[in-house]
C-alpha positions as CSV (number, residue, x, y, z in Angstrom):
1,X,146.0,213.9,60.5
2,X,144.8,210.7,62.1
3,X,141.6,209.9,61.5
4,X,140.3,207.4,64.0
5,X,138.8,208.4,67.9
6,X,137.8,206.2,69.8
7,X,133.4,204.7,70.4
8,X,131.8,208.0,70.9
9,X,130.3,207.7,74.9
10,X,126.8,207.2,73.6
11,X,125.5,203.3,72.3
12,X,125.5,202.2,68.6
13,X,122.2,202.6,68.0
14,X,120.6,203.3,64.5
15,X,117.6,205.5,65.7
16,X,117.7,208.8,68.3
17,X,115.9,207.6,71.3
18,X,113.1,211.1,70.8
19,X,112.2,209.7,67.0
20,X,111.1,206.9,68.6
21,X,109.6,208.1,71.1
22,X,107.4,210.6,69.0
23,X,106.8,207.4,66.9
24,X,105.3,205.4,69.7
25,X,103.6,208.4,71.2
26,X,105.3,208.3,74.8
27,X,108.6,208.0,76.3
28,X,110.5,204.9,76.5
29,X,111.7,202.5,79.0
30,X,115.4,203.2,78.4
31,X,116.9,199.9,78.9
32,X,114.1,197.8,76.7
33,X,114.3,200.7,74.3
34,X,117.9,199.7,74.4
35,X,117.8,195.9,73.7
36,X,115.0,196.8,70.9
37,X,117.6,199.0,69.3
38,X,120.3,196.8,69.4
39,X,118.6,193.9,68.2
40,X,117.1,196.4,65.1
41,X,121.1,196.9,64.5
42,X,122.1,193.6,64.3
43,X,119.3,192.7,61.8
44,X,119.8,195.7,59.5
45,X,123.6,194.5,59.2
46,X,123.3,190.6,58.9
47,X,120.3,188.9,59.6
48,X,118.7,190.0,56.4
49,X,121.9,189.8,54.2
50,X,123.1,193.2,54.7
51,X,126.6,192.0,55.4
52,X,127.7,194.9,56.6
53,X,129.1,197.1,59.9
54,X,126.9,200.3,60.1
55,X,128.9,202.2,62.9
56,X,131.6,204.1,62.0
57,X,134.6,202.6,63.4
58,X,138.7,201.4,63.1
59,X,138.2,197.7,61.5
60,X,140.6,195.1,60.8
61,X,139.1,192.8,58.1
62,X,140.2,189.5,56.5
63,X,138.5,189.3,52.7
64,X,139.1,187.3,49.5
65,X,139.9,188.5,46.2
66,X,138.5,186.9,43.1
67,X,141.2,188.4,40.8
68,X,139.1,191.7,40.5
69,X,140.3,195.6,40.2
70,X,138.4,195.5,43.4
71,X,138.7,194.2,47.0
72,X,135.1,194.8,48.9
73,X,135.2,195.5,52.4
74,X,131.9,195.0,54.6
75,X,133.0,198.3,57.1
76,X,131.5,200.8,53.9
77,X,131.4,203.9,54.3
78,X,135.5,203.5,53.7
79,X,137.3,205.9,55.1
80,X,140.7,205.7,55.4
81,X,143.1,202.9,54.8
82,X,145.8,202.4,56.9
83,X,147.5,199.2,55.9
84,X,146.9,196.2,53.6
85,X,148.6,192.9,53.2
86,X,148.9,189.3,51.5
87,X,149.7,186.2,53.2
88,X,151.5,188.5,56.1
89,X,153.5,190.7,53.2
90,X,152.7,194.6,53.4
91,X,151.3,196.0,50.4
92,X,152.8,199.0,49.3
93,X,149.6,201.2,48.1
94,X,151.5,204.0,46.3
95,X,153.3,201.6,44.1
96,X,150.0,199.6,44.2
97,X,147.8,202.6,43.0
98,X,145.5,201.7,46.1
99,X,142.4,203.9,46.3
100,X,138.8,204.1,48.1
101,X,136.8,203.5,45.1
102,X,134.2,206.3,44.0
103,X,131.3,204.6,45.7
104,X,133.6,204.3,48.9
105,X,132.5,200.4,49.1
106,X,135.8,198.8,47.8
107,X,139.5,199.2,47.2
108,X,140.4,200.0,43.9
109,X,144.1,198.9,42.7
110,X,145.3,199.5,39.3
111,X,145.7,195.6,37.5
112,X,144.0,193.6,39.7
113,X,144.1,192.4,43.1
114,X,146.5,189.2,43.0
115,X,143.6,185.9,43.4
116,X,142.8,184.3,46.5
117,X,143.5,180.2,46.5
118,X,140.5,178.2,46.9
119,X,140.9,175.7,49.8
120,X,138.0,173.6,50.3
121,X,135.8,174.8,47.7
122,X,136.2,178.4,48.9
123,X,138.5,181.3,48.7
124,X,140.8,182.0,51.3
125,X,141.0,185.0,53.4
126,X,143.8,186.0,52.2
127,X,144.1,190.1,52.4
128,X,144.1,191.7,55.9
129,X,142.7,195.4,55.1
130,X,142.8,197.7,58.3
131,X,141.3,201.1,58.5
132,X,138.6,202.8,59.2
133,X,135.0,202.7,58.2
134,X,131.4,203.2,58.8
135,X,128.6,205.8,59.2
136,X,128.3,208.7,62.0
137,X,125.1,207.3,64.0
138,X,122.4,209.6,64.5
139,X,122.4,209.1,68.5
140,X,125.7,210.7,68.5
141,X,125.3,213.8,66.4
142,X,124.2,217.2,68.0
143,X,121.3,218.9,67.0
144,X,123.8,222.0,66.2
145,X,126.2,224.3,67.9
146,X,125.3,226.0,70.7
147,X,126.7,228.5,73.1
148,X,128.3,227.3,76.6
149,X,127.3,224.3,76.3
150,X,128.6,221.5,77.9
151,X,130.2,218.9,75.5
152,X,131.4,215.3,75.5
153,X,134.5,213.9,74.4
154,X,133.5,211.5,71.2
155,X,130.5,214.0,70.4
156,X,129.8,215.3,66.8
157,X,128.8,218.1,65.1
158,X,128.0,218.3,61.1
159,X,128.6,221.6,60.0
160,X,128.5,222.9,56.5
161,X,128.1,219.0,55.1
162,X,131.3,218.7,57.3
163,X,131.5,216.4,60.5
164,X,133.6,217.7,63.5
165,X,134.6,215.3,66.5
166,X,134.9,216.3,69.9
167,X,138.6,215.5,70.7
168,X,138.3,217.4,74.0
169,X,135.4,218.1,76.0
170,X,134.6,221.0,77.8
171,X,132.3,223.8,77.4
172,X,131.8,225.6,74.3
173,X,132.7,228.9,73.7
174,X,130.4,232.9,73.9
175,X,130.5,232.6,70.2
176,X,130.4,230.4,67.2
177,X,133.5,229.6,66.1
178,X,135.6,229.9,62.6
179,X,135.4,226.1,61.1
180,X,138.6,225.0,58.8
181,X,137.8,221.2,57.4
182,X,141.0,221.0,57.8
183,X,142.5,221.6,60.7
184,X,141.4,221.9,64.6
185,X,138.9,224.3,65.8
186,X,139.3,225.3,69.3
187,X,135.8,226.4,70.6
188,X,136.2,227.4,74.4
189,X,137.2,224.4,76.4
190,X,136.4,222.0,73.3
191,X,138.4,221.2,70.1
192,X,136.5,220.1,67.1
193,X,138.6,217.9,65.1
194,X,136.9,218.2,61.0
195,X,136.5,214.4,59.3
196,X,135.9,215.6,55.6
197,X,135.1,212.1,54.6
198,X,133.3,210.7,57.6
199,X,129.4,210.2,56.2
200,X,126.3,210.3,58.7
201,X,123.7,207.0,58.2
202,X,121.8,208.0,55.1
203,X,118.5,209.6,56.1
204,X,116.5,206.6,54.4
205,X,118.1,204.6,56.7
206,X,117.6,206.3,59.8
207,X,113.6,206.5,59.0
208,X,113.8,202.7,58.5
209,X,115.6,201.9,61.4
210,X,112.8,204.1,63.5
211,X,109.9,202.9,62.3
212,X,111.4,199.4,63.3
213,X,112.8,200.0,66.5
214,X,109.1,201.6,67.4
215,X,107.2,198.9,65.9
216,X,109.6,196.0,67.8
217,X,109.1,198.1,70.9
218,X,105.4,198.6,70.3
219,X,104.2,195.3,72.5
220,X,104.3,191.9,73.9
221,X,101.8,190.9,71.1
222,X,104.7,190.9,68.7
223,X,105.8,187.4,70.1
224,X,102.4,185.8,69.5
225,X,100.9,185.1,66.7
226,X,101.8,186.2,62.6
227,X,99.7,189.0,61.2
228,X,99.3,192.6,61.2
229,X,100.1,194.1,64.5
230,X,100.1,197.8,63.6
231,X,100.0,200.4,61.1
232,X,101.2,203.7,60.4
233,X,99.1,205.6,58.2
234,X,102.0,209.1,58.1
235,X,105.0,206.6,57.2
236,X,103.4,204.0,55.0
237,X,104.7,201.0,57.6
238,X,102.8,197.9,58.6
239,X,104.7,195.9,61.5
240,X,104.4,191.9,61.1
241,X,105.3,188.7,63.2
242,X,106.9,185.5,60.8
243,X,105.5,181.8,61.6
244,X,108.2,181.5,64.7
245,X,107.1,184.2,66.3
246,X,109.9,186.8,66.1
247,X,109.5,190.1,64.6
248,X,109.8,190.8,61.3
249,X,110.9,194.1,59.6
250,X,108.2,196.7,58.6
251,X,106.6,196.4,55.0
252,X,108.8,198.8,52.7
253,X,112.2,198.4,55.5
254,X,113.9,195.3,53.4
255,X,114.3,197.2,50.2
256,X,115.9,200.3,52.1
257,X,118.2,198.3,53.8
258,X,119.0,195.7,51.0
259,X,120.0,198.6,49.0
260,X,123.0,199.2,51.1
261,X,124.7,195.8,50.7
């Protein structure tokens, strides 16, 4: 069954635009609430040394091996794997004894992966691992199922600790349907197709990524000076500027996203 579908229709985004909203106590300006969460992204996955692509998505990557059981990948959740090579030579992954490893972060191979030459006092890229990776975004999950309702191509559904895809739009059906996790559901004009391994963005996560998308949207005043722009008694946050003026992350946000590396 193939795995992949194409960008759900909705952004990238780490944090449902209502959480935030309820965070900053009104409704925001959809496109700055936009930039704010796409800037929140791109820190949460490198600026901070998190080295990693949160969206689930097909990836292509070019890594190194230091001679290890293990070849990591920075698209984690993995997946599926589709295809690996070495220097442009296919790796046969049966023979290989390829697998996701347990905590679905790195290829396992039985042996070792062969060593990556070091060419100007670093190892070269040397393994091109496609496949697919990543975490279902919270923007793009339904609250549940519901009754003729209208549904988008590229939407998703968890249900039962299962994620189902909208491979066709349409309306949903009178009734609920019967869900198989492994095979499609047809649901009025829709059909689900189940992703047994596809993982949502851990709820810790999700928490940080809304308390920093509020407290970046919060004001102008983050641009000015450093110090302590705002606090949130509930969630335990306090929102800072660093010396240059740009915003940093909430106190208690490096450590949850840090751990994800």
């Amino acid at each position: 069954m193939e795995t992949y579908l194409e960008t759900p229709p909705l952004a990238a985004h780490l944090a449902r635009a209502d959480d935030v909203a309820s965070e900053i106590g009104t409704a925001a300006d959809p496109d700055r609430l936009g930039r704010v969460q796409d800037a929140v992204r791109l820190s949460f996955e490198g600026e901070h040394g998190a080295r990693r692509q949160f969206a689930r998505c097909a990836f292509t990557s070019l890594v190194a091996s230091s001679g290890s059981p293990r070849l990591y990948l920075d698209h984690g959740p993995i997946e599926q794997i589709e295809s690996v090579a070495r220097c442009g030579e296919p790796v046969d992954l049966d023979a290989a004894e390829v697998r996701i490893s347990g905590d679905r972060s790195a290829l396992y191979r039985a042996g070792s992966w062969p060593v990556s030459p070091v060419r100007d006092g670093r190892r070269s890229l040397d393994h091109e691992v496609a496949g697919v990776g990543g975490w279902v975004l919270p923007p793009w999950l339904l609250d549940g199922w519901s009754a003729t309702t209208t549904i988008s191509a590229g939407s998703w559904l968890a249900i039962g600790g299962v994620l189902f895809t909208a491979l066709i739009g349409g309306d949903s059906g009178a009734a609920e349907p019967t869900w198989a996790d492994d095979s499609d559901v047809s649901d009025g004009e829709v059909t689900w197709r189940p992703h047994p391994r596809a993982q949502r963005l851990p709820q810790d996560l999700e928490i940080a990524a809304v308390h920093t998308v509020a407290a970046w949207y919060r004001g102008d005043a983050m641009s000015l000076s450093t110090g302590i722009l705002s606090e949130n008694d509930a969630g335990g946050f306090i929102s800072y500027t660093r010396d240059d003026g740009r915003p940093a992350w909430p106190r208690g946000v490096r450590g949850i996203v840090e751990s994800y590396r």
